[in-house]
C-alpha positions as CSV (number, residue, x, y, z in Angstrom):
1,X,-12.3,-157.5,-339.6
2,X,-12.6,-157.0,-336.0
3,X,-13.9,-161.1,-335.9
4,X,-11.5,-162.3,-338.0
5,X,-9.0,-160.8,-335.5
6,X,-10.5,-161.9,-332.8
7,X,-11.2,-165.4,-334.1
8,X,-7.4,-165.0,-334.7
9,X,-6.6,-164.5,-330.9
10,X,-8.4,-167.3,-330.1
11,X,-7.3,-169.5,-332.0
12,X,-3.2,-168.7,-330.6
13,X,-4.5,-168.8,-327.2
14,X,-5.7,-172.2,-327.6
15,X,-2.5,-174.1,-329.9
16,X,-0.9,-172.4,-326.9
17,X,-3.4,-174.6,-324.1
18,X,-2.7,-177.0,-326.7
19,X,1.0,-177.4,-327.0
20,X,1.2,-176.8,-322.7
21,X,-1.2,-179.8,-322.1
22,X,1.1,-181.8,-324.4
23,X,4.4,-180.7,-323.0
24,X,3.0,-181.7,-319.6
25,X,2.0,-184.7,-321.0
26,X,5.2,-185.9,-322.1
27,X,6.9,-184.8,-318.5
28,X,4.4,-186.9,-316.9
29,X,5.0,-189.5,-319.1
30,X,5.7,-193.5,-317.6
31,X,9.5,-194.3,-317.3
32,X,9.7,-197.8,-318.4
33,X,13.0,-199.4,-317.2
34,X,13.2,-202.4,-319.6
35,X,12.5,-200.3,-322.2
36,X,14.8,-197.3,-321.6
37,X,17.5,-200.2,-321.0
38,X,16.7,-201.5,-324.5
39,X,17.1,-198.9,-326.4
40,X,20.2,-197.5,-324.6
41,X,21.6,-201.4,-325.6
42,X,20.4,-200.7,-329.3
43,X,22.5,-197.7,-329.8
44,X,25.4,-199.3,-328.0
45,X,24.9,-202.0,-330.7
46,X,24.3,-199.7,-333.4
47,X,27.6,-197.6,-333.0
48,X,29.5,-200.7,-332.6
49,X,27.8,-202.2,-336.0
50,X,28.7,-198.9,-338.0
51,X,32.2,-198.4,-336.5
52,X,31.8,-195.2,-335.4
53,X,34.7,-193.0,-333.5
54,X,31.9,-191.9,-330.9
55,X,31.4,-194.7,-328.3
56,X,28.7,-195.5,-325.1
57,X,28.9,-198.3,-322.6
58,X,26.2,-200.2,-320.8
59,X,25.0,-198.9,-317.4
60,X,27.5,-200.7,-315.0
61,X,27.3,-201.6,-311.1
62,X,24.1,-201.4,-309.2
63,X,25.0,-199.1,-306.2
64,X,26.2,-195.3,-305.3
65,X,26.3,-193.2,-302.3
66,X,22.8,-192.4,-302.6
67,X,19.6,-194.3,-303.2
68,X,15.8,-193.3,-304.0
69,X,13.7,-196.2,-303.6
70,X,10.1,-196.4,-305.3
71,X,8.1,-199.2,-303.7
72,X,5.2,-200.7,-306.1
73,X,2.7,-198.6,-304.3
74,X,5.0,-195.4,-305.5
75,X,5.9,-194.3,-302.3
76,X,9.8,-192.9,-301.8
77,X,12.2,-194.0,-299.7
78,X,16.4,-192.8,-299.4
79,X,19.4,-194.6,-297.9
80,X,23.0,-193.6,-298.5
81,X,26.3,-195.6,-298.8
82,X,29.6,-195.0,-297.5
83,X,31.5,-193.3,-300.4
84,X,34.5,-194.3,-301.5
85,X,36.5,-192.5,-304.6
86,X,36.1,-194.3,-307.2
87,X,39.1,-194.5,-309.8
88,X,39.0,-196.3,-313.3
89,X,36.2,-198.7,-313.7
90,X,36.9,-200.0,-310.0
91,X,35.9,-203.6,-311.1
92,X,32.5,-202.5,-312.5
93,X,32.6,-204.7,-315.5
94,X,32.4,-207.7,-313.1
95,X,29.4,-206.3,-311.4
96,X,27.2,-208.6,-312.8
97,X,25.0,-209.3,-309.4
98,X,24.6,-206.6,-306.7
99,X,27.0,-207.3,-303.5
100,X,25.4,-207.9,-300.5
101,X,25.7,-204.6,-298.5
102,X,24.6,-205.6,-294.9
103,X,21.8,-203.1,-295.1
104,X,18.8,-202.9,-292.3
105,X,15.6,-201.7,-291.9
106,X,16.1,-198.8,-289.6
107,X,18.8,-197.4,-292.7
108,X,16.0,-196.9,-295.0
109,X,14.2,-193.9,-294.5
110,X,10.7,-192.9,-296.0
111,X,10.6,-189.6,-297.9
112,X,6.9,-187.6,-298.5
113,X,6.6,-186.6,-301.5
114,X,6.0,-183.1,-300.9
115,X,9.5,-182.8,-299.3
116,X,11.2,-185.1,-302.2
117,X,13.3,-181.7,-303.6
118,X,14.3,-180.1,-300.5
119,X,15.4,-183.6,-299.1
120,X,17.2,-184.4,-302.1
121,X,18.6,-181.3,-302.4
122,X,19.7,-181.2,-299.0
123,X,21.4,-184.7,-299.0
124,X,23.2,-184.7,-302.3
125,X,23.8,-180.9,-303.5
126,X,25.8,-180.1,-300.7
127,X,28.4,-183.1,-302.0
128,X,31.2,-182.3,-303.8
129,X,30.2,-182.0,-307.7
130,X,31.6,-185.8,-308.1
131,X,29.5,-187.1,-305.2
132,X,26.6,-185.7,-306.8
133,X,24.8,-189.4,-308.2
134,X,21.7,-190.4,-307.6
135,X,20.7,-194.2,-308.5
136,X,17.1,-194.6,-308.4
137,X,15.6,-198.2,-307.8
138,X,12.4,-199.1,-308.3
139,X,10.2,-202.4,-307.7
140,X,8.2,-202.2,-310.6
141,X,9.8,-202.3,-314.1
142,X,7.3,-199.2,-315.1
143,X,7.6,-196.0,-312.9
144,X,4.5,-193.9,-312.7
145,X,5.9,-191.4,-310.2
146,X,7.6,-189.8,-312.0
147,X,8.2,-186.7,-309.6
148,X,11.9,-187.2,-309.0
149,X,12.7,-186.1,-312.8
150,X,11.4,-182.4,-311.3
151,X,14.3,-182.8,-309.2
152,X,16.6,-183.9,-311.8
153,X,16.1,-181.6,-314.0
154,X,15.6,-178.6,-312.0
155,X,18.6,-179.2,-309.9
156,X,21.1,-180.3,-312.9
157,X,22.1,-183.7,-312.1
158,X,23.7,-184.9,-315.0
159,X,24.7,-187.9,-312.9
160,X,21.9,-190.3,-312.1
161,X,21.2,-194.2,-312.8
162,X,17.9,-195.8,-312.8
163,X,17.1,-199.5,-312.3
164,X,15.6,-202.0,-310.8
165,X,15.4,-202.7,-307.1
166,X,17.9,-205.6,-306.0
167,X,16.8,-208.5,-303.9
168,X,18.2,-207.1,-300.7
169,X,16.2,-203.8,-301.3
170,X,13.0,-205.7,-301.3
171,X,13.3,-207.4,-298.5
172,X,14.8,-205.1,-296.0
173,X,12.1,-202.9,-297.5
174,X,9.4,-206.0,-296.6
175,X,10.7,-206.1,-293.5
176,X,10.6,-202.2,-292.8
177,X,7.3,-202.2,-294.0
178,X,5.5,-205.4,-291.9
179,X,2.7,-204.5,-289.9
180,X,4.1,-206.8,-287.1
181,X,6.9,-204.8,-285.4
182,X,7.9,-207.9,-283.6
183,X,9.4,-209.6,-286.2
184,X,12.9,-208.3,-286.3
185,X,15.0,-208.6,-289.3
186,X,18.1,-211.3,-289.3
187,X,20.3,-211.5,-292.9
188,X,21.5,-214.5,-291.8
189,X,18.0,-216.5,-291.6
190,X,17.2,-215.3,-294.8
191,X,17.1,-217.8,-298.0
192,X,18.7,-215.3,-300.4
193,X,18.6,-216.7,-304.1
194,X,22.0,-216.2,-305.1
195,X,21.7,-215.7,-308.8
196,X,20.6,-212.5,-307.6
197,X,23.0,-211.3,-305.0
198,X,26.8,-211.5,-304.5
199,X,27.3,-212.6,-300.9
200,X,30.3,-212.5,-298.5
201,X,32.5,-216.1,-298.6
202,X,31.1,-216.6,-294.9
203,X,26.8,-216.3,-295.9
């Protein structure tokens, strides 16, 4: 009797191990932005097709006040926006390329990833509850650092936006990132491919 109980015991204590090593499985789990991005555009579809009274709309606009970059070697970088209230859809619906938004090297700051919460936490949860959004970039269309969801999820932003990096991202982050510090960073010599970016009437 005293086996079978014990065999018992043992056998909790281990679909316990079990079902922790899974849950922490699926937390760790790769974010895949094409993916998530089609299967958010399937239920849109889905609700339209069976008419229902509940409705979802497509992930519009491509910038907030605050940005987490993650570079393709997974390393975390943070640059913020002016804010400006935003009222009704503001123009959203046209956002079909990013804007050019003037941004430089030296406004891009690198985050370690040990301080990722506290920096976050620090730059965001002291907003106003409406100011609270996060749009996370990345340059690879599958995100294996997945440490910012800690972050989302701890802190309770219901608010956040994940996506691909724009073409001004990458290359002020190229620039940011060169090895040569004497090559400075001019907009203005740079062949931007504009079926990718939205620039000003005078670029």
């Amino acid at each position: 009797m005293t086996r079978i109980l014990i065999g018992f015991i043992l056998c909790i204590l281990f679909l316990n191990c079990e079902k922790k090593k899974e849950n922490k499985d699926i937390k760790s789990k790769d974010y895949i932005i094409s993916y998530e991005d089609k299967k958010l555009q399937n239920y849109i579809d889905s609700l339209k097709k069976n008419r229902s009274d509940f409705v979802a709309f497509p992930r519009k606009g491509f910038y907030g006040e605050h940005q987490l970059i993650i570079d393709k070697k997974g390393n975390l970088y943070f640059y913020q926006k002016e804010y400006i209230m935003i009222t009704c859809s503001y123009g959203s619906e046209n956002d079909t390329l990013p804007r050019f938004l003037g941004l430089e090297p030296k406004d891009i700051v690198r985050i370690p990833q040990k301080n990722l919460t506290d920096f976050l936490s620090e730059n965001i949860l002291t907003k106003e509850k409406n100011r609270q959004i996060l749009i996370i970039a990345s340059q690879k269309d599958t995100i294996k650092n997945t440490s910012f969801f800690e972050f989302l999820n701890k802190k309770n932003i219901g608010t956040y936006i994940i996506r691909r990096t724009t073409q001004e991202e990458d290359t002020v982050l190229k620039y940011k990132n060169n090895a040569n510090k004497h090559i400075y960073y001019y907009p203005d010599s740079i062949k931007w491919d504009r079926t990718k970016i939205k620039l000003p009437n005078n670029k």
